[in-house]
C-alpha positions in Angstrom: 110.2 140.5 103.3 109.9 137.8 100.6 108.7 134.4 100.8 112.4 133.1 100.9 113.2 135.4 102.9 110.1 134.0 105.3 111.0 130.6 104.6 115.0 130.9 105.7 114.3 133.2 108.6 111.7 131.4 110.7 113.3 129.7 113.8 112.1 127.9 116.5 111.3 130.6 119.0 111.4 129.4 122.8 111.9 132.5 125.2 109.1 135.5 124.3 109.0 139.2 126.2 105.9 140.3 128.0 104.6 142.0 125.0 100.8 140.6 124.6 99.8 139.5 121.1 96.6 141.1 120.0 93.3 139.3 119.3 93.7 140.6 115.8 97.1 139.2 115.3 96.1 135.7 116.5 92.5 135.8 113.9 94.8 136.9 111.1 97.5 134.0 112.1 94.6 131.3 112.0 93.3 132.9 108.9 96.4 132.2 107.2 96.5 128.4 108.5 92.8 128.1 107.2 94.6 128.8 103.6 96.7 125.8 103.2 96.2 123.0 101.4 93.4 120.4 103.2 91.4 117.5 102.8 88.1 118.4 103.7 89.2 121.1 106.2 89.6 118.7 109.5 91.6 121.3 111.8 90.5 122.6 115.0 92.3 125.2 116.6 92.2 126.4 120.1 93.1 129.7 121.3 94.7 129.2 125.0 95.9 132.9 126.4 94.9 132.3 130.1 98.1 131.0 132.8 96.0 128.2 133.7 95.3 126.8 130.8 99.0 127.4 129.5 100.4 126.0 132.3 98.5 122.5 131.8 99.4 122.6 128.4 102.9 123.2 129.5 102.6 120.1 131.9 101.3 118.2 129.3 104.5 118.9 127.1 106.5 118.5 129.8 108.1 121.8 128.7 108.0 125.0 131.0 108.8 127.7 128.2 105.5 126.7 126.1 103.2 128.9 129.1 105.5 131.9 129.1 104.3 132.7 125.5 101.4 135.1 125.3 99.3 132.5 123.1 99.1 129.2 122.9 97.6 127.5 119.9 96.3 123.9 120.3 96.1 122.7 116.4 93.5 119.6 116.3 92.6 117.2 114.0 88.8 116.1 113.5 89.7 112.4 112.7 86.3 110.8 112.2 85.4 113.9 109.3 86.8 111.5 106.2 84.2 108.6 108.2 81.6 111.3 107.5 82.7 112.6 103.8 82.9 108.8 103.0 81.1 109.0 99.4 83.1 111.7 98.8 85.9 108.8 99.2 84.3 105.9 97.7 86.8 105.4 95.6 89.8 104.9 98.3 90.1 103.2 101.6 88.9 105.7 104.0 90.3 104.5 106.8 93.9 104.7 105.4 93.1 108.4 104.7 91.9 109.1 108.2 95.5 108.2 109.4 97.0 110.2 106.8 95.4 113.2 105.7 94.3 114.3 109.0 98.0 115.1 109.4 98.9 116.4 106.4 96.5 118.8 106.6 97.1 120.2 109.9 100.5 120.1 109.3 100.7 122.2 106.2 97.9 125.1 108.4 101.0 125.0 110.9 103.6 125.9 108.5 101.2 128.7 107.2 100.2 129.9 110.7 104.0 130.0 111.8 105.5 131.6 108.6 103.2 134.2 108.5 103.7 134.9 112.1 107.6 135.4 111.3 106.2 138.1 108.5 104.5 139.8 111.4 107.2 139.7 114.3 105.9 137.1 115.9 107.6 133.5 117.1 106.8 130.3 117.4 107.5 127.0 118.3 105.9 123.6 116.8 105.5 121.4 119.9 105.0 117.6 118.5 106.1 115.8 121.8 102.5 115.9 124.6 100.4 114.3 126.1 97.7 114.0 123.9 95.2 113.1 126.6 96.1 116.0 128.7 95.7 118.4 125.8 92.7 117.1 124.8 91.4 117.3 127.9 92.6 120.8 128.6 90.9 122.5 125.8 87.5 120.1 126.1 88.2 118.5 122.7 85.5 115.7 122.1 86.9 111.9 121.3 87.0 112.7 117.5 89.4 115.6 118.3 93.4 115.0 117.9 95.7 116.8 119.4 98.5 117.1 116.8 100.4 120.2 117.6 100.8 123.0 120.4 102.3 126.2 118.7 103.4 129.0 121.0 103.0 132.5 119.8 104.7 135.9 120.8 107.4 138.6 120.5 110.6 137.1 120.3 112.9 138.3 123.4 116.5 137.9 121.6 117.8 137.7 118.2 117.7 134.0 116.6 120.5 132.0 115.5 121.2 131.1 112.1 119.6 128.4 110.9 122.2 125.4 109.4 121.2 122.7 106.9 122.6 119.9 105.7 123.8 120.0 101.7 121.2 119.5 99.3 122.8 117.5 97.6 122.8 114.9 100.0 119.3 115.0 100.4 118.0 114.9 97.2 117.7 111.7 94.9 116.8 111.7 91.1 114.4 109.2 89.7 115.1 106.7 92.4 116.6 107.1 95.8 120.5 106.7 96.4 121.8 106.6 99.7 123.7 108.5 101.5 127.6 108.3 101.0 129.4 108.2 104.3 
């Protein structure tokens, strides 16, 4: 499959079989996500496979499918690590960075982690909308810890629709930004 191919197929997978999803397959997932771009390398990820601890996550989401997956990957942010790298930054406001990059960064291991999963047969979902509190506190982050994602992983139990986006067109601005027409 090519990257395109990747890019145009992924969907947003929220009903999974029983099939389990190795230990391997999870290590080589998070591999990927440790490839993407970063600042400084602030993600934490948290490998939750047991009911329990999906569940909670689940009831943190406030969404039941998340603990039918096999896997459940808790993607964290280590906040205070631009705080500690502030030389590094001497040269920028560090505390706007800390509200920036911490998400960038996490977000683009995400998109890695989930399009690579779609290369192995795998689906997932990016879960945005928890309690971050709960979360935290589910998978013993420490106080410097975000929560910024929950991504379910496992075999996909029915054929995904076809993705539809809007026009590019009416998306895409040159030199300076232009409305929408209605």
């Amino acid at each position: 499959m090519t990257l395109e191919q990747i890019i145009k197929t992924r969907r947003s997978v929220r009903s999974y079989t029983d099939e389990s999803v190795s230990k391997e397959d999870v290590l080589k997932l998070l591999d990927m996500a440790r490839w993407a771009p970063h600042a400084l390398e602030s993600w934490r990820f948290v490998v939750v496979r047991e009911a329990e601890g999906k569940d909670l996550l689940a009831k943190a989401a406030r969404q039941d499918f998340i603990a039918t997956a096999p896997v459940i990957i808790v993607v964290g942010a280590y906040v205070d690590v631009f705080a500690e790298y502030h030389s590094v930054w001497h040269r920028w406001d560090a505390y706007k960075f800390r509200g920036l990059f911490y998400i960038q960064t996490t977000a683009a291991a995400i998109q890695n982690l989930m399009l690579s999963a779609v290369e192995m047969g795998l689906g997932t979902c990016w879960i945005g909308s928890f309690n971050e509190g709960d979360v935290a506190k589910a998978v013993g982050f420490p106080a410097g810890v975000r929560p910024v994602a929950l991504v379910p992983v496992g075999h996909p139990d029915k054929t995904q629709k076809k993705a539809e986006r809007v026009p590019l067109e009416t998306i895409v601005s040159w030199e300076k930004y232009t409305p929408v027409p209605e």
